[in-house]
N, C-alpha and C positions, 0 to 999 in steps of 0.2 A: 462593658458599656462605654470607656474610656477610646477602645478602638471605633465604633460608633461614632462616635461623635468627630473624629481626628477622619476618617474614611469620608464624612460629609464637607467636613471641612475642606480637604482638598479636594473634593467633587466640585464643590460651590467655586474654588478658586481656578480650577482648570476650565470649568465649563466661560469664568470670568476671561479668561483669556483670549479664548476663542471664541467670544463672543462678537462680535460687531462685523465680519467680514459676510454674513448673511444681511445685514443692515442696508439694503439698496435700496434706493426710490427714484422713480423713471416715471418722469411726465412729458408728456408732448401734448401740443398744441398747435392745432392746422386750421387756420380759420382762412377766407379769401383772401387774407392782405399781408397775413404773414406764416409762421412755421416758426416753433419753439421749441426745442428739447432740454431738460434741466436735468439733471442726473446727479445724487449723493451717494457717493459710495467712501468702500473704507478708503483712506489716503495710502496705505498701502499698495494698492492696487494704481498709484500714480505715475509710474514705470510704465507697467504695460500700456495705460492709457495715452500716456503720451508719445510711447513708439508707435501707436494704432497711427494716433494725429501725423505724426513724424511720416509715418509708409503714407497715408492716404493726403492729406493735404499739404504738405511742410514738403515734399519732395517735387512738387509743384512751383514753388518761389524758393528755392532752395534755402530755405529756414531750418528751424526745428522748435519744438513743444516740450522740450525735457526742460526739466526744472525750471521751470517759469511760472509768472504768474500774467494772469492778461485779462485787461478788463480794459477791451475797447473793439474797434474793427479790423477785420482782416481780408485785407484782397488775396484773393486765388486768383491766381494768375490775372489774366485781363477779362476773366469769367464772370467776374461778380465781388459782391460785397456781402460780408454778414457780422455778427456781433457775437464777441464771443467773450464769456467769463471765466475765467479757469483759476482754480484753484488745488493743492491736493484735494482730492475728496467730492469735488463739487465741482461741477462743470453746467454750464449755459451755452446754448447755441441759438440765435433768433436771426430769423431772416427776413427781409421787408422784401416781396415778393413781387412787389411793383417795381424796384429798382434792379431786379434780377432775374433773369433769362429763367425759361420752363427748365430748359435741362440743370441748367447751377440749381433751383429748385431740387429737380433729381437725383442731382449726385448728392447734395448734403444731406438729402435726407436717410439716401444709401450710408453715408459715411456715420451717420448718427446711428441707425440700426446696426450697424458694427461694435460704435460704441458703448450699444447696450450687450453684445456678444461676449464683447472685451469683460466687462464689470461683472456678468453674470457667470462667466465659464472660473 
């Protein structure tokens, strides 16, 4: 019985480990006057996320997205403007649609659909 109980026990603790890397949540928001993506994933996965950003926007104003934290706006290139929150774990993207071209529209909203690839693969 003693084996029993010691078998659960660390069932309960492994399953605890690996627990939170299924834990995503992905909203978007596309109304006439703007486009929003929020996304919580595990902070683990803050790496790849940030080399997505890194390839796809950051290689454009020759920046980068690793290890940062950002809560403000960001120009791409002479393309547009958008707003962006980042943290491990937790990421925001919003765009005011009015002060930003159909295609910058397009492409961020491509780049966000990545970065839900990124977080789910």
């Amino acid at each position: 019985m003693r084996k029993f109980y010691v078998v659960i026990i660390l069932s309960l603790l492994l399953s605890a480990c690996f627990h939170g890397h299924d834990d995503i949540e992905i909203s978007y928001h596309d109304s006439p006057a703007e486009y929003t993506m929020e996304v919580i994933y595990h902070p683990d996965d803050a790496d790849e996320v940030d080399a997505y950003l890194d390839h796809t926007i950051g290689h454009h104003h020759s920046s980068s997205f690793r290890n940062t934290r950002i809560d403000g706006h960001v120009s791409w290139d002479d393309r547009g403007v958008f707003y962006m929150k980042k943290n491990p774990g937790h990421l925001v993207i919003r765009m005011d649609k009015d002060r930003n071209s159909r295609g910058m529209y397009h492409d961020l909203k491509k780049v966000c659909q990545g970065i839900k690839s990124v977080v789910t693969n």
